[in-house]
C-alpha positions in Angstrom: -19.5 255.3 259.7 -23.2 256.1 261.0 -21.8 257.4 264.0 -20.2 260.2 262.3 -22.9 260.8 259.5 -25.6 260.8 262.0 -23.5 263.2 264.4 -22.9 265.9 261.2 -26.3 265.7 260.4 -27.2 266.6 264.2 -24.9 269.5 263.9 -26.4 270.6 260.1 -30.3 270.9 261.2 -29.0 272.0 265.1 -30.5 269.4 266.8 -29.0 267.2 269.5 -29.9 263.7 271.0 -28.4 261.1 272.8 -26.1 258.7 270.2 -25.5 255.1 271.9 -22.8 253.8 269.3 -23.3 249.7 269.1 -20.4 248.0 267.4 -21.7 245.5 264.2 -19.9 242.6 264.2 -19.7 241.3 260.8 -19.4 237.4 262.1 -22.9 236.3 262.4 -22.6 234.6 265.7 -25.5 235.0 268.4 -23.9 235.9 270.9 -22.2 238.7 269.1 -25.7 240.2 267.8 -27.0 240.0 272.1 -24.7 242.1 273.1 -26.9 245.1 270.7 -30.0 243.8 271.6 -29.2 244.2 275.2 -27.7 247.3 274.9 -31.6 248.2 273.1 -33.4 246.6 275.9 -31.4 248.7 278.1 -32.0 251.9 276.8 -35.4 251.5 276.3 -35.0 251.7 280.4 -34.2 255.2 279.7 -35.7 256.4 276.3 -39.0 256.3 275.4 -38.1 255.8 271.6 -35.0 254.7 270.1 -33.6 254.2 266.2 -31.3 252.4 264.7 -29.3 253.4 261.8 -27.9 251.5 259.5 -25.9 252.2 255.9 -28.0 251.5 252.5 -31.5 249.9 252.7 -32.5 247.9 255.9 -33.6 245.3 253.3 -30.6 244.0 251.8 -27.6 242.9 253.8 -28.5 244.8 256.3 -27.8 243.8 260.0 -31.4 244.9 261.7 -32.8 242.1 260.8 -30.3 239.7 262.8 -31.2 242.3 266.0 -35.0 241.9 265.0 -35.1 237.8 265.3 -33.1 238.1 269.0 -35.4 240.8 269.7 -38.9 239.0 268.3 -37.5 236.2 270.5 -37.4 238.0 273.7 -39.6 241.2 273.9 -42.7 241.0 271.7 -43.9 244.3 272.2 -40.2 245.7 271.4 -40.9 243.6 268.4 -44.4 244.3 267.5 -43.8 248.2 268.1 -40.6 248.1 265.7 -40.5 250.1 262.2 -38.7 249.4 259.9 -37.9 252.4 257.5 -36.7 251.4 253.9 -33.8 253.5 252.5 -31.9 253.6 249.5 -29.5 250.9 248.1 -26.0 251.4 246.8 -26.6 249.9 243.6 -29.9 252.3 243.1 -27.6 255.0 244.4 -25.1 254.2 241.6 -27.9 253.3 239.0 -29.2 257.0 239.8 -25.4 258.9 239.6 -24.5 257.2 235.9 -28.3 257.7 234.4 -28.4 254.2 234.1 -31.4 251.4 234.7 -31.0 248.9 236.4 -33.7 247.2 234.0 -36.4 248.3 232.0 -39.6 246.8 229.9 -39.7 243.3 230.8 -35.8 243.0 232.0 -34.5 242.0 235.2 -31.4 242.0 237.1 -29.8 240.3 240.1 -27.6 240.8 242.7 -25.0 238.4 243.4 -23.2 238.1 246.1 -19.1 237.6 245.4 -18.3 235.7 248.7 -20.0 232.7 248.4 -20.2 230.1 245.7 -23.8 228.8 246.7 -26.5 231.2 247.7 -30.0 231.5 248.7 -31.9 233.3 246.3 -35.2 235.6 247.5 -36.8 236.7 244.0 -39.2 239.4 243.7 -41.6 239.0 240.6 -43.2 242.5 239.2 -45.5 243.9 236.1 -47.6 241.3 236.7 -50.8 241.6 234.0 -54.6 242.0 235.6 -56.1 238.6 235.6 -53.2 236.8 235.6 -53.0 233.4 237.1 -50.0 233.1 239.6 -49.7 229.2 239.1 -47.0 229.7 237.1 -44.9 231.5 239.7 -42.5 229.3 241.4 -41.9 229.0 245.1 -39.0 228.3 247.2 -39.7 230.3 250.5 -42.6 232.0 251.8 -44.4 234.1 249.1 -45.7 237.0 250.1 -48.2 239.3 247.6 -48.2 242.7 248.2 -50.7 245.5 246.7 -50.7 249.2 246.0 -47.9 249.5 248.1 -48.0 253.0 249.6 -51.1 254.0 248.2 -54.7 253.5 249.7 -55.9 250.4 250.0 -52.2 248.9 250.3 -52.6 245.1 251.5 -50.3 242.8 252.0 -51.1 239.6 251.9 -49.1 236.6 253.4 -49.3 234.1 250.7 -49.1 234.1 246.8 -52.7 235.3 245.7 -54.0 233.1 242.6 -54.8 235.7 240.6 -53.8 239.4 240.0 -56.7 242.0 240.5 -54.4 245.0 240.7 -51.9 246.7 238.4 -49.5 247.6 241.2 -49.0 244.1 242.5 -45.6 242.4 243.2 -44.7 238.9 244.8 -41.4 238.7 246.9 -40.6 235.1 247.5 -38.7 235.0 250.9 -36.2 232.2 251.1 -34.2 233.4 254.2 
């Protein structure tokens, strides 16, 4: 499906560049997931910069991060040099197209997924008041605090801060 939306987009803005279609297995064996991150170490041989494109938001269910462990694993500086972009979501996409919130005021909402009967949960905790103490925030994973994200003086820190100091401050508690 990339393949082909990236390709029309090449022809739309006339533009060309190499494509290097990777298959994506959707079995999350190992050995399945080297065969990409060889065929990235091997075109690095020949490119000085490479992407790769995925469907929805590289966040959520996406498969970069299976490529980026292999790759953290055995090249570092592929690693360290690695971006990666946020997009958009289907359910924000579908959200957007029926003029409908996915929450609002002090709601929440959760996405569930319909395979399995027992899942790991990553939560995200938002609105958070100035001054707040964060005791109260539970943890599972590794919590991460994040600040003015996209604005000056974004930090990111890599632990739950005890208390809030800044309106636009959000906690993401990382259990994968």
């Amino acid at each position: 499906m990339i393949y082909k939306i990236v390709q029309k987009l090449m022809e739309e803005f006339n533009f060309t560049k190499p494509i290097i279609p990777m298959y994506t297995p959707m079995n999350f064996k190992t050995e399945d997931w080297q065969n990409q991150v060889d065929t990235i170490h091997k075109s690095f041989e020949k490119y000085k910069t490479l992407s790769f494109v995925t469907l929805g938001d590289s966040a959520v269910y996406s498969t970069v991060y299976y490529l980026l462990d292999l790759i953290k694993e055995q090249n570092s500086i592929v690693y360290e040099n690695s971006e990666v972009i946020p997009g958009v979501t289907s359910f924000s996409n579908a959200s957007a197209k029926v003029k409908k919130p996915l929450c609002v005021g002090d709601g929440s909402f959760s996405i569930v997924p319909l395979h399995k009967e027992k899942v790991v949960n990553t939560t995200v905790f938002m609105r958070p008041k100035i001054g707040m103490q964060t005791d109260k925030i539970p943890q599972k994973g590794t919590i991460y605090t994040f600040e003015n994200l996209n604005f000056k003086g974004e930090t990111i820190h890599k632990k739950k801060k005890k208390k809030v100091d800044k309106y636009m401050t959000l906690f993401i508690d990382f259990v994968q």
